[in-house]
TORFI-327411 format. One record per atom (N, C-alpha, C): residue in three letters; x negated, y negated, z. Coordinates in steps of 0.1 Angstrom, whole numbers, plus 5000, padded with zeros to 4 digits. Layout:
N
AlaXYZ;...
% end
This chain:
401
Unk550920380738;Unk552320350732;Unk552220240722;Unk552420250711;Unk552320160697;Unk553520080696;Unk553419960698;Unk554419860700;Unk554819790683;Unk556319760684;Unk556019720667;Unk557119570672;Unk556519490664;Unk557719360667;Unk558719380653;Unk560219300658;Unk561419190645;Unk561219110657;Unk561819010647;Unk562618890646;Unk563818830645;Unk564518840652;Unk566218850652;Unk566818770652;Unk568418770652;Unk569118690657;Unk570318750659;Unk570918870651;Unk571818970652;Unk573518850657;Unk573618800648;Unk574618700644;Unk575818770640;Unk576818880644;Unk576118970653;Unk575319080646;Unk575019170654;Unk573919300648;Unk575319420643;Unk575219410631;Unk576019470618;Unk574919610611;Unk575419700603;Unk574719770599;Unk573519750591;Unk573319680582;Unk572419580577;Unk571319600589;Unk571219540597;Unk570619540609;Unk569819680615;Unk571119770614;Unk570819920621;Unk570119980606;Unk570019940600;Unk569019960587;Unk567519930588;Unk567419790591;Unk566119780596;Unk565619810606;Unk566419810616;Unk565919910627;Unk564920040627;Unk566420100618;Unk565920240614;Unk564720260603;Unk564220220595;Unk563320160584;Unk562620130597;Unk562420050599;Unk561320010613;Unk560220100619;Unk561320180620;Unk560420300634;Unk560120390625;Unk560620400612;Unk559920530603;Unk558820480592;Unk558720340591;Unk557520290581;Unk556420300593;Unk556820220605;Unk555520180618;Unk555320290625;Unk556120360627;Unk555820490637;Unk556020440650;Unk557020320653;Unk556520260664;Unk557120370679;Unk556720320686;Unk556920430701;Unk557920310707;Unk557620190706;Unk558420090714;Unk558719970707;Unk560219960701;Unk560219840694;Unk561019740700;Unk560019610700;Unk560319500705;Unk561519370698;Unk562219340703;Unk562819220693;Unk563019100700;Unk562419000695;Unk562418870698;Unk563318800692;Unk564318730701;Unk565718740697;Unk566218560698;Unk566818480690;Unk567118350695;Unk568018340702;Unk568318230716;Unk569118270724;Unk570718230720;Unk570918120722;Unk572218070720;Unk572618000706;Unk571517920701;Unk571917870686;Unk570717920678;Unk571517910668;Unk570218000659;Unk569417880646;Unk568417960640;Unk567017900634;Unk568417760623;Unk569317830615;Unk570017710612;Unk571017630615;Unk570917550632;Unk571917490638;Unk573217550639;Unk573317660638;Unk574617730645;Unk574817830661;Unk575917760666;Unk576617840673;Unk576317990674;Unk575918090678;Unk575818220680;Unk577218230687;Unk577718350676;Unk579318350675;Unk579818420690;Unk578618460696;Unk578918530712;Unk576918470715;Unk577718480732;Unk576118470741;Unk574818570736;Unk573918540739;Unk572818640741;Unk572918750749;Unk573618740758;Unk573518880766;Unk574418980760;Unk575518930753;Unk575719030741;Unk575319100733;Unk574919000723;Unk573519040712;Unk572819140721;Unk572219110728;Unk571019170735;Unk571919310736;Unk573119380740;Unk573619450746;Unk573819560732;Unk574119500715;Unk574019520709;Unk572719600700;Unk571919510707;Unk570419540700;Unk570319690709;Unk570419690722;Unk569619830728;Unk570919970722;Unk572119910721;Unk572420030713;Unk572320070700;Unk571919940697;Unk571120010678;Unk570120020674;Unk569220080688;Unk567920120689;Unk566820050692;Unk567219940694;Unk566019820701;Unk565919900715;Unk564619920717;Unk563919900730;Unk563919790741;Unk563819700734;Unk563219570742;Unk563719430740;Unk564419380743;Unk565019240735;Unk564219160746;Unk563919050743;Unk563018910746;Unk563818750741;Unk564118700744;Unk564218540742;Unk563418460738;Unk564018400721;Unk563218330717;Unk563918180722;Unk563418130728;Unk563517950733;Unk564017840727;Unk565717770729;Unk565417740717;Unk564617620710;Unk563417570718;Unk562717490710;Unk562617520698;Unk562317660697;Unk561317770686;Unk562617800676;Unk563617840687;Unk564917900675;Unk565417780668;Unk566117700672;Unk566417610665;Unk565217470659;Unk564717550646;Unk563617470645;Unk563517550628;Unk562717460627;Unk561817470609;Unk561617620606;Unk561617690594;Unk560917820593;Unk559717870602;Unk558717710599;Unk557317760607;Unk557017720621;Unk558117630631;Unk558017690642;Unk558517730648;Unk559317840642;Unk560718000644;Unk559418100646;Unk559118050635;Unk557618180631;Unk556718170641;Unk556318050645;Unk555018020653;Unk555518100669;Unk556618010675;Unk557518070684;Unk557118230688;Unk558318310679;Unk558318430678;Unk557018500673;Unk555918470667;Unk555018590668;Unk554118530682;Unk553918430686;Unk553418400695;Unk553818470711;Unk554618530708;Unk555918590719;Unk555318750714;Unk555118790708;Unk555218920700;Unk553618970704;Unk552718850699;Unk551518880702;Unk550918870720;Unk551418830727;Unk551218810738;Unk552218950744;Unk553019010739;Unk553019130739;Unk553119280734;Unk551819250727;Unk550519360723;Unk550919380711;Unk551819380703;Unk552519440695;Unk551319480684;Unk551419590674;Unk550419630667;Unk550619550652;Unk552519550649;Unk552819540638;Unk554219460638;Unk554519340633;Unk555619280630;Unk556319340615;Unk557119370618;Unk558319420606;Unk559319310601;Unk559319240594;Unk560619200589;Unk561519200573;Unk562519180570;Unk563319190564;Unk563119110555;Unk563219120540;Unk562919060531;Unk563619060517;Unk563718980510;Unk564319030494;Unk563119060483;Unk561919050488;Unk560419080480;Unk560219210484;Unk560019260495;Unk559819390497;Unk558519440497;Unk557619370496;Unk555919410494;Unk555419300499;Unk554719340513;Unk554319260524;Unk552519180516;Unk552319260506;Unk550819200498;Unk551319070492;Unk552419060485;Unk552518920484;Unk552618800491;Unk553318830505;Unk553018750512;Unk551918720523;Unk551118780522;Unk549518790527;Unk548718720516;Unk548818740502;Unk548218590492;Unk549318490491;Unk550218470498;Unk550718300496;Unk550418280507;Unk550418320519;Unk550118240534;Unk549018220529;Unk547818290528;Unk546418240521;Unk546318130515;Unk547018100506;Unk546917990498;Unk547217890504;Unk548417900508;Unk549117800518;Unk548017730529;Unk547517770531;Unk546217730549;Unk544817710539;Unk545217770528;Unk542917680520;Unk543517590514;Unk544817580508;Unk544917440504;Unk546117390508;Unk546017340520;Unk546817310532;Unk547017140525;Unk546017090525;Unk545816940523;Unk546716920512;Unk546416980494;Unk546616950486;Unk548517020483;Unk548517100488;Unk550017140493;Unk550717040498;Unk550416960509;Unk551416870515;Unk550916750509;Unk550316680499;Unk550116600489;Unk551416610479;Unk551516730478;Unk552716740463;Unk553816740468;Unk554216760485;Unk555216800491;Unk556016660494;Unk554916550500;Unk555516410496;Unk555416370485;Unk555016400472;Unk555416340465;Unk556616400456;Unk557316460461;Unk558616500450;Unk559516440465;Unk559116440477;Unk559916380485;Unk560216230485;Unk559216210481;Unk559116060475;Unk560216050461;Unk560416130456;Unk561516130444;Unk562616170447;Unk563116140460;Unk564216220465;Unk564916390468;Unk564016460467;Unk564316610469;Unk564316640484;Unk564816740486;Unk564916860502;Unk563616850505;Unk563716880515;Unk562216930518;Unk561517060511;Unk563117120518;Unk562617280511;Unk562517300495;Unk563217200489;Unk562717170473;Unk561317130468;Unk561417050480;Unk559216970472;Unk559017090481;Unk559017210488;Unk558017270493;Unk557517350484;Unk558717430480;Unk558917500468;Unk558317450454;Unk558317370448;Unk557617320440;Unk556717280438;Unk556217230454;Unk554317200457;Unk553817330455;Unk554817440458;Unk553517580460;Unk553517610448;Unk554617600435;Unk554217720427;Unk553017560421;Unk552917450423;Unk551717380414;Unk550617360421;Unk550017460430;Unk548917470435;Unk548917620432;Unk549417670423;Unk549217790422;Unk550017940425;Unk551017970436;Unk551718040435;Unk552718070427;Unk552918240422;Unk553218260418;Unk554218380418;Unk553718450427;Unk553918580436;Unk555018640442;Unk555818520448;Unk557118550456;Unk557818420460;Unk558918480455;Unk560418400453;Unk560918310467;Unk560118240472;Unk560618140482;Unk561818060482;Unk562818070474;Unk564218020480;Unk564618120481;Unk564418250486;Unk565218360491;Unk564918320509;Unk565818330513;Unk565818280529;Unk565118390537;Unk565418520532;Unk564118560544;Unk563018610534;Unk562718550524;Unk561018540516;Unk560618480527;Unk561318340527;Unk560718230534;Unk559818230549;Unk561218320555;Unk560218330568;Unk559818410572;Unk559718530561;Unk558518630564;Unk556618590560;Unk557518500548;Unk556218370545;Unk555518340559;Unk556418270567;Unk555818250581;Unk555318260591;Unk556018420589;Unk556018480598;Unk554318540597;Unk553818570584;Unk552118620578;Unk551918490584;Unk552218390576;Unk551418270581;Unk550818270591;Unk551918220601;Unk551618200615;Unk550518370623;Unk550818490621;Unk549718580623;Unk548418490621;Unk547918440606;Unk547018470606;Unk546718290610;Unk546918170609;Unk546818080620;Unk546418080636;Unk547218190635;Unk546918210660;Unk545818320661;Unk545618340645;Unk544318470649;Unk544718610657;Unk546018600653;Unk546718750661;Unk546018870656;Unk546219010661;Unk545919100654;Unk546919190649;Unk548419120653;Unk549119160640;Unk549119210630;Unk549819310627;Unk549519360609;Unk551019320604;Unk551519270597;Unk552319250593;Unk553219360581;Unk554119370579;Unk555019480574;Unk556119440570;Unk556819510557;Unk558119460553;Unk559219540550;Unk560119550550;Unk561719640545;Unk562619560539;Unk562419610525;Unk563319550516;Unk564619580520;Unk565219430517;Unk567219430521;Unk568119430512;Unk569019510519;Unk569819610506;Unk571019600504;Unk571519550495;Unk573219520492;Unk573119380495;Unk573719360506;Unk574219240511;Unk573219130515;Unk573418980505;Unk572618870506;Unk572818830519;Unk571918740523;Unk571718660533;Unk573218530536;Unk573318470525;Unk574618360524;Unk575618460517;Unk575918550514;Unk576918650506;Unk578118590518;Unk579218540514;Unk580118480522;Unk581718570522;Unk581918640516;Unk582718760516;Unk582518940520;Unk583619040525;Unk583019120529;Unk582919180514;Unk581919320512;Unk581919390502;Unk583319490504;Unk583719520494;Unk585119670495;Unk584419730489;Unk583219780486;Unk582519910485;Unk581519920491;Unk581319880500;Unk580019950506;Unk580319890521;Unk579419910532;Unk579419890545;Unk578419820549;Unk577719770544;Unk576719670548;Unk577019550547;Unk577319430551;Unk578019260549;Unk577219200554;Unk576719090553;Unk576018950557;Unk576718940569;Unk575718890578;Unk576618840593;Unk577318730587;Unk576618620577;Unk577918520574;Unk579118580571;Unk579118690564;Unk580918690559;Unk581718780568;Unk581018790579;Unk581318910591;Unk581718800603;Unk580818710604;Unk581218530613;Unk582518490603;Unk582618470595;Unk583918410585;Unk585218450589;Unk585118670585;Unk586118700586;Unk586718730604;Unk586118710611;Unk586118720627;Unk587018600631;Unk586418480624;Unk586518320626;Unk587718320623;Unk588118360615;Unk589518310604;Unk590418370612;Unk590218500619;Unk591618530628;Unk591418680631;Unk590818760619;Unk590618910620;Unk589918910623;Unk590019080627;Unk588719120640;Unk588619280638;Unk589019330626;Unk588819480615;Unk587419450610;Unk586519450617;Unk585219420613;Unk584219550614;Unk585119670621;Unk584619810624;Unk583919880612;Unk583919850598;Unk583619910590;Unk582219890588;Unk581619760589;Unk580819670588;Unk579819650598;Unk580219740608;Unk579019710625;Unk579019870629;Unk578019900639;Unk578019970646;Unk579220000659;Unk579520090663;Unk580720070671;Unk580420050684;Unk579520040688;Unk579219970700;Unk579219810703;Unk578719730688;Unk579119660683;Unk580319560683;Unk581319640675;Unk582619600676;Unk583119590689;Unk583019700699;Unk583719730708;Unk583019640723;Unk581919550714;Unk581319420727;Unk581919330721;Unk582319250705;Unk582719170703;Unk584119230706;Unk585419330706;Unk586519290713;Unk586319240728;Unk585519300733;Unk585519260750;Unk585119130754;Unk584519080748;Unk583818930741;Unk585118850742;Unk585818870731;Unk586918820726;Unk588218800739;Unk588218920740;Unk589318940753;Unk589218860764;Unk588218900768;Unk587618800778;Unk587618680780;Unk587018650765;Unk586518480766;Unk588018400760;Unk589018470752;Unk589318410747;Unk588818330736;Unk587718330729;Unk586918230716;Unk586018320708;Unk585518290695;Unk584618280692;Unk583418170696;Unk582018160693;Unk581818050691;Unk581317980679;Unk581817880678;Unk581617820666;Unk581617650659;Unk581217600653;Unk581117480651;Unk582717420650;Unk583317440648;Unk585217400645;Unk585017360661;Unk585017510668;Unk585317480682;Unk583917360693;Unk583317290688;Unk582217200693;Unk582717060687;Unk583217100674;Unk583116980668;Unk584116860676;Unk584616870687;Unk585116730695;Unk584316710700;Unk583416780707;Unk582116770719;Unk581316670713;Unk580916760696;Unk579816650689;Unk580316490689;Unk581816520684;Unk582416390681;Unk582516310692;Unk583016290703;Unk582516260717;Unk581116160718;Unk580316270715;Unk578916260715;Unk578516170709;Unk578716180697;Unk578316030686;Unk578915940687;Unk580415940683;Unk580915800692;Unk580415700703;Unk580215800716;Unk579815750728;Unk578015660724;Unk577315740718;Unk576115700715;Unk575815570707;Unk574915510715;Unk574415380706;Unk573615430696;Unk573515340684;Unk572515390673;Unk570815430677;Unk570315370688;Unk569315330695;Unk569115500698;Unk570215510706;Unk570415680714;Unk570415810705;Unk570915770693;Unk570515880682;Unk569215880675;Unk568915780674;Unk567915790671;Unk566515880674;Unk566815880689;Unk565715930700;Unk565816080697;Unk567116100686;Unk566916290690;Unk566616360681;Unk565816480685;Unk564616540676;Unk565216570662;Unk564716540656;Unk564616560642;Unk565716470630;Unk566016340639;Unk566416240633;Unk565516110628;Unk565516120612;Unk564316040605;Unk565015950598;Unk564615850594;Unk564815800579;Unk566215720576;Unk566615670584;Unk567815610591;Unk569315710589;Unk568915870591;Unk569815910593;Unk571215920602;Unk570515800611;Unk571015800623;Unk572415700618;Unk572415650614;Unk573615530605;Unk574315590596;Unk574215690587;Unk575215770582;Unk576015860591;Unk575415940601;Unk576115990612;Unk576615920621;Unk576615790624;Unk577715720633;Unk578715690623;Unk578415600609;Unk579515600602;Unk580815710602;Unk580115840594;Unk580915910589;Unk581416000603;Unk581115970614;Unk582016040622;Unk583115980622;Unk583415870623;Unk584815750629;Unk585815850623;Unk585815860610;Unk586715920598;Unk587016050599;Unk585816180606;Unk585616290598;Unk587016380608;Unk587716480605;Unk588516530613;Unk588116730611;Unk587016700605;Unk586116860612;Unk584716870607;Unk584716990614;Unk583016980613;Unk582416960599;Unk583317040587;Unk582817100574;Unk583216940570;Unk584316860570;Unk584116720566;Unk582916630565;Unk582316640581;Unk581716560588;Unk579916560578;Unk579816700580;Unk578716730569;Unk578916670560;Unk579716710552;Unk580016650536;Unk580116530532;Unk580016440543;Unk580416280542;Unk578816270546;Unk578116300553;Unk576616280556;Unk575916350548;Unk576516480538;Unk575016530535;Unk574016440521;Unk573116480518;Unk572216370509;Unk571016500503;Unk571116510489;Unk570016550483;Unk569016600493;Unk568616500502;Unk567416500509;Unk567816550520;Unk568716530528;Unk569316590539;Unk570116720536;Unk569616840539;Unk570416950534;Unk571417000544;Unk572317100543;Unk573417130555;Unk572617150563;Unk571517260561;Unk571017320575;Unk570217200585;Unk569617130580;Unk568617020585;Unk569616960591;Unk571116940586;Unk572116850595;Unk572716940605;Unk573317040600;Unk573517130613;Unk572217150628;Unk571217130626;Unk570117170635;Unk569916980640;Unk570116890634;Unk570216790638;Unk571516770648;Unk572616820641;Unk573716820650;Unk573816880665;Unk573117000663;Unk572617050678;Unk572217010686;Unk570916930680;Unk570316850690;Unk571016740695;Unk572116720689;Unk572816580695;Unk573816620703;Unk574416760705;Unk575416840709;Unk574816890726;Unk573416890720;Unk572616920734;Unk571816870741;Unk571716750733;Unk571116590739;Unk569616650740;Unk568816700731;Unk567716720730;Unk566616610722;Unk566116520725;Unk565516420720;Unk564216460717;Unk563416360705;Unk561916400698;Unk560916440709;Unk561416290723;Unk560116320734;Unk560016470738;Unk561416550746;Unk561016630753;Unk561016780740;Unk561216740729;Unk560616850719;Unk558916840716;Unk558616760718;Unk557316700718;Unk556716780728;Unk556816750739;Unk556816820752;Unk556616970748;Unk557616990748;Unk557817150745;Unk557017230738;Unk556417180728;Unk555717180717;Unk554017150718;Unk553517130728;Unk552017070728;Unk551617210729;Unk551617320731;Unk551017390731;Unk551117480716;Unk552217480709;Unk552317540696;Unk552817650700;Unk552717710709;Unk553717860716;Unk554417860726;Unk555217960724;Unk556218000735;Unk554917960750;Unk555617970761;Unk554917960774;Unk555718050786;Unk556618170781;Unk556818240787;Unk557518320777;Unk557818460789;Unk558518600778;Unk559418600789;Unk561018580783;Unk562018660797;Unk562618720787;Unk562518870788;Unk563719000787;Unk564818960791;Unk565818990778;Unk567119050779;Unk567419130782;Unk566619260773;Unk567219360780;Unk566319460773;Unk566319570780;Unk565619700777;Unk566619840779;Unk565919950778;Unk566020090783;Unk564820140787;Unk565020260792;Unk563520320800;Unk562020320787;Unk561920330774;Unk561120280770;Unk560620130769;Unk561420020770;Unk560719940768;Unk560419880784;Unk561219940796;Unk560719920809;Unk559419930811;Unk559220060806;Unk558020120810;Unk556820080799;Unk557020040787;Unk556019910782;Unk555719790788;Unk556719730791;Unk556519640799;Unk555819650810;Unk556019730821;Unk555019770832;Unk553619760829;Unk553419820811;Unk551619880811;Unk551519700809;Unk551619660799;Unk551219470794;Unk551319360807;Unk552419400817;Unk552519260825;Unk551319220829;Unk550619310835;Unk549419250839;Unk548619200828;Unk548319220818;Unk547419170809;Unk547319060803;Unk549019060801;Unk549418960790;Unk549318800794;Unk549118730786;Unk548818570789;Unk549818490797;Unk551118530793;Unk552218460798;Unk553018540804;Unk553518470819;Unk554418540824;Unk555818570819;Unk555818700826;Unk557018710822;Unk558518750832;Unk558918680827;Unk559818600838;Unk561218680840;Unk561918680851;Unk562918790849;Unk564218700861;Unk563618590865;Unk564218470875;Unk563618350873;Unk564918260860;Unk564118180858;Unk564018060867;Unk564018060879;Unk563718000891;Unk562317940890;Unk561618080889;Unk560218050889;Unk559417960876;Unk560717930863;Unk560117810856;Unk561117680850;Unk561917650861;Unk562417550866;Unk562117420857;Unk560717430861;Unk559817270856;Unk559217290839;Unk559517430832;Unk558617410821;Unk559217330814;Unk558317260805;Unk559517230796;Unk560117230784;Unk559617370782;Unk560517510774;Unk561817530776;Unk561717580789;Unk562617640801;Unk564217490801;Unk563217380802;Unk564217280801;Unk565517240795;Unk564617270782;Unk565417260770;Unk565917340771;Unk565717480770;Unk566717600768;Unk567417560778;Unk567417540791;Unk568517500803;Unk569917390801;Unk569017280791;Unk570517230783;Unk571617300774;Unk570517380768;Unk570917450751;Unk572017560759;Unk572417640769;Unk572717730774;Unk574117650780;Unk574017540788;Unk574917450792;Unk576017390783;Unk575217350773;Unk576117300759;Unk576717390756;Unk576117520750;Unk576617650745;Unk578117690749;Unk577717680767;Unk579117740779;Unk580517610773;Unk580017530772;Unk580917420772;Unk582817420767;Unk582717540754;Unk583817500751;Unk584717610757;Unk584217720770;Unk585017790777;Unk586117750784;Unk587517750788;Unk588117720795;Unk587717790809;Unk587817700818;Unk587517710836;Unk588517870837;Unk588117900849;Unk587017920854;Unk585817980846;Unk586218020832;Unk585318070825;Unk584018040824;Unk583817870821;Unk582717820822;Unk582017820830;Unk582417850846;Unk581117780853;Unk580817950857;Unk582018050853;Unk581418150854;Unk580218210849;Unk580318170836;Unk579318200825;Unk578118130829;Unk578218010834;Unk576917940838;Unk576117940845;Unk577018050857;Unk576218160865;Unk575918290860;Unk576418300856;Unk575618450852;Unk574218430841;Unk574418310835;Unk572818290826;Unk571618290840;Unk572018220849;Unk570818200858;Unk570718340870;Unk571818390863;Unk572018540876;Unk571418630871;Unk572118690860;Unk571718780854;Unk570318840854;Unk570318980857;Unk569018990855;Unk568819110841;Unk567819160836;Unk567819220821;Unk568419320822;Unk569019350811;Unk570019450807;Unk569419570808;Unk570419650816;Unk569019790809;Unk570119910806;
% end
């Protein structure tokens, strides 16, 4: 059985999506496609506009086989350790071929920039502090370190160039035997923030916007199985989820916190920590609060993914932690159907890391840890009994099928 990996997040999973799905199984031939999925916030410090077991519920009706949990050490993190994360999860189950989604569309270009990238590893992050040293993004000196060591090949400020970039990378870093694979994306940009009125394919951003804002005629633009989990979603919970609805929790949060206390949390550098106590006193929403903090150098997403961690009291130490090995250190399924059951069966035994179906049994990782905050925060802005309902069923739940 020929296993093929994505990389997800299905924010939510919209047609766009059931495109690469479908592209997927007809470039790979795959028998069993796997998707390694982020759980609660995604790679750029946002809210996942519903739970994972949603998504997940989503994914097997638009042909995923297999959904898997990406951690969010891994999810909410840098391009390259989203990438490291998730193929690490991918390769530990068997997969032959990773597929992902791209605006380049020819997987040879990114097989000679990860190359370049790792022989001239040293002389790359030489040029990468020095435009950071001039005040630029990161992701600006990255970008401009690579094309002056020489690339030329493929357009890295397209957002998923970038972490299909990584995604080769990291393959060929962990020595996987991954082949890597690509499907050009079609119509609808990645930040495209409105819906299209001629066509049916939309960005999850302008699909989260128009949901956010009050409407919920989003049927043109999703699969209907789709839609018909975000009404139940809706119904049910009462919310979307979303930064508007966190932003007292955060505010809360930084208030209450000594400068001392911010500091400690992962991925606060460079005395960022003093513009975000300032500019909270003042801010009266989330999109303010940014805007009064952001900096050349500090981009939204780096503050949004910093603001998570302060929303979920995640600090450098126990990311550090989490992180000494460079990989995931377990696989727990979301969800399947009788093919990816029955994949699963042939690999458990072989595979390096268990895989977990009660996370009872990893309590103490501290992967597991983290994500055990990240899931907690997530439930937070439920009204009772809603919340502690929800906060059982993450640890009840067993995989979808």
């Amino acid at each position: 059985m020929k296993a093929v990996g994505i990389v997800v997040e299905y924010n939510p999973f919209h047609n766009g999506h059931l495109y690469h799905v479908q592209q997927t199984r007809k470039k790979t031939k795959a028998d069993c496609l796997i998707a390694v999925m982020s759980s609660s916030f995604t790679q750029r410090g946002e809210p996942a506009i519903v739970p994972k077991w949603e998504r997940a519920r989503m994914a097997l009706a638009g042909g995923v086989d297999l959904v898997v949990e990406l951690p969010y050490p891994f999810a909410v993190q840098t391009a390259e350790r989203f990438a490291h994360g998730a193929v690490s999860i991918l390769d530990a189950l068997f997969c032959e071929q990773l597929c992902f989604g791209s605006e380049h569309g020819d997987v040879e270009a990114f097989i000679q920039t990860a190359r370049l990238l790792i022989d001239e590893k040293e002389r790359h992050n030489e040029k990468i502090k020095h435009y950071m040293h001039q005040g630029m993004s990161y992701a600006k000196a990255y970008a401009l370190a690579l094309y002056d060591i020489g690339h030329d090949a493929l357009d890295i400020s397209q957002p998923n160039n970038i972490l299909g970039l990584h995604y080769v990378k990291a393959i060929i870093e962990q020595q996987s035997d991954i082949k890597p694979e690509t499907i050009q994306r079609i119509v609808a940009h990645y930040h495209d923030a409105s819906l299209p009125a001629n066509d049916d394919i939309a960005s999850a951003t302008s699909i989260r916007r128009f949901l956010q804002s009050g409407y919920e005629d989003v049927a043109r633009y999703v699969p209907h199985p789709t839609f018909e989990t975000l009404q139940t979603y809706r119904h049910t919970y009462t919310t979307w989820h979303d930064w508007d609805k966190y932003f007292p929790v955060l505010k809360y949060r930084l208030l209450t916190m000594e400068v001392d206390d911010i500091r400690q949390i992962a991925e606060v550098e460079e005395g960022i920590e003093h513009r975000l106590k300032k500019a909270i006193v003042h801010a009266t929403s989330f999109h303010d609060f940014l805007s009064a903090v952001k900096t050349k150098r500090y981009t939204w997403t780096r503050l949004q993914r910093i603001c998570t961690h302060v929303l979920t009291n995640v600090t450098k130490k126990e990311m550090a932690k989490a992180h000494e090995k460079k990989r995931a250190t377990y696989i727990r399924p979301l969800a399947m159907n009788e093919t990816g059951r029955a994949y699963l069966q042939t690999v458990k035994k072989k595979t390096t890391l268990p895989i977990v179906t009660n996370v009872k049994h990893i309590q103490h990782d501290p992967v597991y840890h983290i994500e055990k905050k990240a899931t907690q925060a997530y439930m937070c802005i439920l009204p009772e009994p809603l919340w502690t309902e929800a906060l059982r069923n993450e640890y009840a739940t067993p995989p979808l099928r």
